[in-house]
SEVEXFI-986870 format. One record per residue (C-alpha): residue in three letters; x, y, z. Coordinates in pm, whole numbers, plus 32768, in hexadecimal, padded with zeros to 4 digits. Last residue first. Example, Ala and Ser with C-alpha at 12.3 -4.5 7.8 and 13.67 -1.06 7.14 Angstrom:
2
SER85577F9682CA;ALA84CE7E3E830C;
END
This chain:
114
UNKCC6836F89528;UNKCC19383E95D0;UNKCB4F389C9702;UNKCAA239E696DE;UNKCAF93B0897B5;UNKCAF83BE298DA;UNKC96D3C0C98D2;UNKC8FD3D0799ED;UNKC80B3CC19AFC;UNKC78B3D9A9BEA;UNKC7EB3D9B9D54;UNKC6C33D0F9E57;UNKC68F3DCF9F8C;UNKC5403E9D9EC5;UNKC4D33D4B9E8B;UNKC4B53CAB9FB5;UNKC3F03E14A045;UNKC2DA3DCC9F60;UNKC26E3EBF9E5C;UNKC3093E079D00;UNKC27E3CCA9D82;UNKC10B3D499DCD;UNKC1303DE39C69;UNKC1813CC29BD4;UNKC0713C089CA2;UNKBFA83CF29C66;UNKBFA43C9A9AC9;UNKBFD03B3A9AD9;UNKBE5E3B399BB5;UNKBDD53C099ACF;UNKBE4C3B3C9991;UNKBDB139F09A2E;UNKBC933AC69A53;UNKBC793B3E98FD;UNKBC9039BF9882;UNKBB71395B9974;UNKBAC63A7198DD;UNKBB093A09975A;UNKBA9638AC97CF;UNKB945392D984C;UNKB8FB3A019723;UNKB95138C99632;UNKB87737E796DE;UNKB76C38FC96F6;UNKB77539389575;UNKB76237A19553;UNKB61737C09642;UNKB59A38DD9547;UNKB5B238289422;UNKB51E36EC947D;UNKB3EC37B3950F;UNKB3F638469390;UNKB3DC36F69300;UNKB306366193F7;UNKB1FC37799381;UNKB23737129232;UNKB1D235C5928B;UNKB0C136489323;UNKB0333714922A;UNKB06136019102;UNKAF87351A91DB;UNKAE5D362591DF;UNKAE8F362E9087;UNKAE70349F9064;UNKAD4434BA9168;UNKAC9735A49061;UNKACEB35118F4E;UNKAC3B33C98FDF;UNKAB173473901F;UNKAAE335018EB3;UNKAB1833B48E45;UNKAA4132F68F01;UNKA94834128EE9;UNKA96033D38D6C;UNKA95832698D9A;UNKA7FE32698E36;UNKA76A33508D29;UNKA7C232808C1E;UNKA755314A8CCD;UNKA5F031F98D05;UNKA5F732608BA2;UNKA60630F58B2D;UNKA515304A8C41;UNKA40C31868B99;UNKA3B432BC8C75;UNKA26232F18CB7;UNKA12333478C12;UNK9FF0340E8C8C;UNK9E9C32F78C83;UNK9D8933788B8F;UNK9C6433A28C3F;UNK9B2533318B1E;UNK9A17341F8AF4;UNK9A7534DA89AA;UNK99BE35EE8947;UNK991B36578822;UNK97B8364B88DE;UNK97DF369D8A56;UNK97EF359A8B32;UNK98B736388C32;UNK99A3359C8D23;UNK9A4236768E31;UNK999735F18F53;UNK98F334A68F40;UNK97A734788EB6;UNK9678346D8F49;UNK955C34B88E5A;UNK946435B78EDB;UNK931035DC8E0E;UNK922837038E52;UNK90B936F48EB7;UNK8FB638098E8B;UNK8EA037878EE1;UNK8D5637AD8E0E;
END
């Protein structure tokens, strides 16, 4: 006698083995209802985002705003101290000058009377 085995062909990874199942059972997906959920949600979440990113910007005006009115001030206060300078040696530029040692210094005689 031969000695003959049997070989069934049979994809890989399915057994028939007795107490077993041999039907695939497809993996589920998402339902229409969770997919919306899930959609919004990263809506959401994306559209906090740009409103922070908003937020920083504006805030960031706010302090450019800030520091141009601190320049406008700065600048005016050193046009104002040059305007002062130039009052200032031009007393003393006065008080030095040879015009002004010739001149007599005034005295008050009196105040007119009605």
């Amino acid at each position: 006698m031969l000695n003959q085995t049997y070989v069934t062909r049979r994809s890989p990874g399915v057994s028939f083995t007795r107490g077993h199942n041999t039907v695939r059972v497809a993996r589920r997906s998402l339902g229409s209802i969770s997919q919306i959920v899930i959609v919004s949600l990263l809506t959401l979440v994306f559209g906090l985002i740009y409103v922070a990113e908003g937020t920083k910007a504006t805030s960031f005006d706010y302090e450019i705003s800030a520091v141009e009115s601190e320049i406008t001030e700065m600048t005016a206060r050193r046009d104002d101290l040059a305007v002062e300078k130039a009052r200032l040696t031009s007393v003393a530029a006065a008080k030095n000058s040879t015009v002004a040692a010739v001149m007599e210094d005034s005295i008050v005689t009196g105040y007119a009377t009605d």
